[in-house]
Structures are given as C-alpha cells and as structure tokens.
C-alpha positions as CSV (number, residue, x, y, z in Angstrom):
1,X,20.8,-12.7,-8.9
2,X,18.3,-9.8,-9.7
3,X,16.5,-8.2,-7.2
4,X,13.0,-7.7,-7.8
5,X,11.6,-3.0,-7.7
6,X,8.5,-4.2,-5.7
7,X,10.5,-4.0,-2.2
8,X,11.9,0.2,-3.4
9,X,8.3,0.8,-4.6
10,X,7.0,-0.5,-1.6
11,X,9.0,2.1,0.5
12,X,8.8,4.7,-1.1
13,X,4.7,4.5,-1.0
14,X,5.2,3.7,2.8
15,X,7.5,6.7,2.8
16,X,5.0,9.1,0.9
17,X,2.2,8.0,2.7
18,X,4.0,8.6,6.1
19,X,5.3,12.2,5.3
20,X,2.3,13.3,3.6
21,X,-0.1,12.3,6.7
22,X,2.7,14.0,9.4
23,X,3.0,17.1,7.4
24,X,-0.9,18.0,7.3
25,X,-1.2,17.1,10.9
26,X,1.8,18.3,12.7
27,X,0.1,22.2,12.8
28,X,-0.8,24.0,15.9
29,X,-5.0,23.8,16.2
30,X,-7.5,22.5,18.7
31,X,-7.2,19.2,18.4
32,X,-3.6,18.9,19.1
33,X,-4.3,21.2,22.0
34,X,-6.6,19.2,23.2
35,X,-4.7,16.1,22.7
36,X,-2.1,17.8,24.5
37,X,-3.8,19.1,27.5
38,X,-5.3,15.6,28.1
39,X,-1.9,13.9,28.0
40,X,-0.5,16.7,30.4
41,X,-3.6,15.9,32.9
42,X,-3.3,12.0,32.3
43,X,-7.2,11.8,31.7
44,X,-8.7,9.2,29.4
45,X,-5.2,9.6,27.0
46,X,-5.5,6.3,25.4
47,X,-9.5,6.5,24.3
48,X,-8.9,10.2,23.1
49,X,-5.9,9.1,20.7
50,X,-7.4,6.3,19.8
51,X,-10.5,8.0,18.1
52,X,-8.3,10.5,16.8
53,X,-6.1,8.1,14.8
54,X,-9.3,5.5,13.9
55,X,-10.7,9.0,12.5
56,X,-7.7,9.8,10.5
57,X,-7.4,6.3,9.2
58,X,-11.0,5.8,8.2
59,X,-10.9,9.3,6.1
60,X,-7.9,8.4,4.8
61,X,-9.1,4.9,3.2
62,X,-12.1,6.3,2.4
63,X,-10.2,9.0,0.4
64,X,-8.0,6.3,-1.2
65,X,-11.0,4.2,-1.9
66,X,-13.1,6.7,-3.0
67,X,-10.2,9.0,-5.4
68,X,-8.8,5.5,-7.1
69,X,-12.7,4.2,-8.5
70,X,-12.8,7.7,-9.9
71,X,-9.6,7.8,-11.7
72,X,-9.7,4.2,-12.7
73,X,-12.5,4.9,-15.1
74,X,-11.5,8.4,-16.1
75,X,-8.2,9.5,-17.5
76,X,-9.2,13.1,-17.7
77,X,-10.8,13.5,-14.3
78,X,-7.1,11.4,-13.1
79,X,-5.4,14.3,-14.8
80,X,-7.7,17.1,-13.1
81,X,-7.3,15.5,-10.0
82,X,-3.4,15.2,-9.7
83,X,-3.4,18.7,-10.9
84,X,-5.7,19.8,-7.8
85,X,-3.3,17.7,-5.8
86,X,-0.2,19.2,-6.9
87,X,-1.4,22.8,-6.6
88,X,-2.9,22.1,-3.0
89,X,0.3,20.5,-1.9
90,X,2.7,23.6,-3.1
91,X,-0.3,25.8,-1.8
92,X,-0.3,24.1,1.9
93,X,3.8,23.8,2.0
94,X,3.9,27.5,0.8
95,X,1.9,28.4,3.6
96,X,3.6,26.1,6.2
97,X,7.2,27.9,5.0
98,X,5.0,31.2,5.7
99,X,3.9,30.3,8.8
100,X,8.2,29.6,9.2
101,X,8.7,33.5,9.6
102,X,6.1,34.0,12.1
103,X,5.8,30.8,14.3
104,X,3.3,30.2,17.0
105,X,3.4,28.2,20.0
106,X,1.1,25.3,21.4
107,X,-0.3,25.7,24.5
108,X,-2.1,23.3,26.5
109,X,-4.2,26.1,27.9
110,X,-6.1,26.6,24.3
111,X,-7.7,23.8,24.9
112,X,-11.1,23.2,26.5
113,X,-11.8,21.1,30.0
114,X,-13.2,17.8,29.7
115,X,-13.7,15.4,32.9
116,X,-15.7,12.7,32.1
117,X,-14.8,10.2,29.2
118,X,-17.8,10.6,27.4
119,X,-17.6,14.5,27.4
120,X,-13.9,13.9,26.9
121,X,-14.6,11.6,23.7
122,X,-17.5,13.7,22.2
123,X,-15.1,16.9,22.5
124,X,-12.1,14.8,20.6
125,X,-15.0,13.8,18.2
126,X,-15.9,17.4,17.5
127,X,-12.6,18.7,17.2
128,X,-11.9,16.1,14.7
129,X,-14.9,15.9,12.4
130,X,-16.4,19.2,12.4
131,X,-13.1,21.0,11.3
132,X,-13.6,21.0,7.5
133,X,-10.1,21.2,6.6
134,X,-9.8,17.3,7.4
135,X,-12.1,16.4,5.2
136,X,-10.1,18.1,2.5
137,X,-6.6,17.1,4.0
138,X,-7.6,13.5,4.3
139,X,-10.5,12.5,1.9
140,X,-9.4,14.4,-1.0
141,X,-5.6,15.4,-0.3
142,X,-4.6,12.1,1.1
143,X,-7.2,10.2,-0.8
144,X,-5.9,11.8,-4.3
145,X,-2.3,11.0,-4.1
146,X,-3.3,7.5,-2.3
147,X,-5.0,7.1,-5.6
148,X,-1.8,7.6,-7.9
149,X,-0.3,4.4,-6.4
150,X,-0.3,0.9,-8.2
151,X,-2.8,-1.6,-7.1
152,X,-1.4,-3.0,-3.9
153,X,0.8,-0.1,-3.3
154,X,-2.2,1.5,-1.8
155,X,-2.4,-0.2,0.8
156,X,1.0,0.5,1.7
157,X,1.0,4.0,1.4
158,X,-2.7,3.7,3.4
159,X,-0.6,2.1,6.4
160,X,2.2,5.0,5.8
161,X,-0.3,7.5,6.1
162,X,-1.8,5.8,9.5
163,X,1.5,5.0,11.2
164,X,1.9,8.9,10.9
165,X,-1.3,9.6,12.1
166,X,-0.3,6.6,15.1
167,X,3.3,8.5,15.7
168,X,1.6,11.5,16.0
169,X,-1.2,11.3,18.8
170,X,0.6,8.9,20.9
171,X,3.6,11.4,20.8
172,X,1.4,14.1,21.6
173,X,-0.7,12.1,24.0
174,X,1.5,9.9,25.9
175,X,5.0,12.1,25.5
176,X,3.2,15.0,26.6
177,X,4.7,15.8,30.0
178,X,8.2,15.9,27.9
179,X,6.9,17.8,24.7
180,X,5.0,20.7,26.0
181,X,7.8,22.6,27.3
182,X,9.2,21.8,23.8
183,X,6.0,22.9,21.7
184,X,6.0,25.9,23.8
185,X,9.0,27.8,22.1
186,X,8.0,29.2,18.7
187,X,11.4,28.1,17.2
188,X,10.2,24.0,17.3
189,X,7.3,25.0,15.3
190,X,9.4,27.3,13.0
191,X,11.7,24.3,12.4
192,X,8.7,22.0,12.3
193,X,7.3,24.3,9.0
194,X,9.9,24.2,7.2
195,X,10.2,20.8,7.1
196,X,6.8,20.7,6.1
197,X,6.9,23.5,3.5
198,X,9.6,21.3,2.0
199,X,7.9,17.7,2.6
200,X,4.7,19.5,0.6
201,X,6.8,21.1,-2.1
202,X,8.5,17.7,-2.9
203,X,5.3,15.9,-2.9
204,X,3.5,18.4,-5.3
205,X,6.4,18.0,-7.6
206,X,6.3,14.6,-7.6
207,X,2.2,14.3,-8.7
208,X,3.0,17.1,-10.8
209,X,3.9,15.3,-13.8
210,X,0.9,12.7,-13.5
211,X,-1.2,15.4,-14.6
212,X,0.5,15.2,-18.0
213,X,1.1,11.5,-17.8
C-alpha cells in the first residue's frame, strides 16, 4: 500500500501557518492589553475578539493572495521576496530572543477604558489597523511565506495562520481572569520569546533557500 505526501504537506503548511501567525502576535502591545483588560472586566469580550481575529484573517489572505499573483509571474521578484522574508523572520526572532534578556510584563492597566460597544469596537478597530507593524507582519510577512506554498496548500497554511490568530484572542479574551496573573510575571514572557526567537529563526531558515531555488 503507498501512502500518498499530500496528508505530511498538508501539516506541515497547517503547522507553519500556525506558528508563524502565534509568534508575531503573542508580544506585549496595546491591543493585547486591551484585549486583556476587556476579558478581565467581562465587557463586550466576544465582539472585541471577534474583530480582532476577522482583522487578522482578512490581512492575512489578502497577504497570501496578494504575494502569490506577484510571484507566480515573476521568478526574480519570488526570489527577492523570500529573501525579504527570510531576513525579516531572523530579524523579528533575533529581536524576540533580545527581548528574552530583558522581559516585560502585560498589564491590564495599559490599556484604555471603553464602556460602550461601539467605543469598545472602534478602540479594538484602532488598535488593530492603525499600528503599521500589522500590515507588514500580516500582508507582507505572512502573505510572503503564504505565497511559497503549492496551490491548495495555501489555504491550509491560510487556516494555520487564523486558528493561531483564533487561539490567541479567545485565550486572551475569554481565559483572562486565569492568564493575567500569569502575563504579569516577566519570566512567562521571557519564556514566551524564546520560543519565538526560535519559531522565527527556523522559519527564516526554511524560506531561506527559496531565494536560490
């Protein structure tokens, strides 16, 4: 009987997908705080993750989308591209394992007030879109090594990506009564960096060699 490689392909895009979308957004920042704070206060948790995860997966596909039409036509520009990736991946993991010797905590107490659920939302909304740094982690990071997958593995390492994002917010939302003691203590983030240095590192040396492909 032979087995056929699409199932191992399969998980490993799932795989990629899923660490890659956990290590850019596991990082202490606003909108985690916020996140945070509203699951502490039990206000309007299940609208605030949900835009925050629809946000995330909408970049995300757009970046996928968008990064595998301009490699499909362009061999050079594919090259450039996973180059870019692989340098921005060992560039964000170097910095997480940096961040590893000086950790941080999360407090709720960063975060803003918000009462009602449209000041609530358009708060969520702002933290999200008007950072510029998801743009680059989820349009072009996300997008670019989206874009190195095979046809139909895309998709899989799209829904990778977006269960991460999932995990995430409704970790941080729902669990937060139980987590914020936890995020309080600098060591969890220290041990939370380097497994993202090292999730980063791996990654970049795995689009590494496309560039040359």
């Amino acid at each position: 009987m032979t087995f056929s490689p699409a199932p191992p392909a399969a998980l490993d895009a799932l795989l990629q997908g899923l660490g890659l979308s956990l290590g850019l957004i596991v990082a202490i920042g606003a909108q985690n705080a916020f996140v945070l704070r509203q699951g502490l206060r039990r206000e309007h948790v299940g609208p605030v993750v949900g835009l925050c995860v629809l946000a995330d997966v909408g970049l995300m596909g757009l970046g996928v989308a968008g990064m595998a039409e301009a490699v499909g036509g362009n061999r050079w520009l594919g090259r450039g591209l996973a180059l870019l990736g692989a340098l921005f991946l060992a560039g964000y993991g170097s910095r997480a394992l940096w961040r590893s010797l000086r950790p941080e905590a999360l407090l709720a107490s960063q975060a803003p007030r918000a009462r009602g659920l449209r000041a609530t939302l358009a708060q969520a909304a702002a933290f999200t879109l008007l950072n510029p740094h998801v743009y680059l982690d989820t349009v072009l990071l996300v997008g670019n090594v989206g874009a190195r997958q095979p046809g139909p593995l895309r998709l899989v390492f799209l829904a990778g990506a977006a269960t991460g994002s999932l995990l995430w917010f409704c970790l941080l939302g729902f669990g937060a009564r139980w987590l914020a003691p936890w995020f309080a203590r600098p060591m969890a983030w220290r041990v939370l960096d380097l497994l993202t240095g090292t999730t980063m590192w791996i990654l970049a040396l795995r689009l590494l060699p496309q560039a040359w492909a």
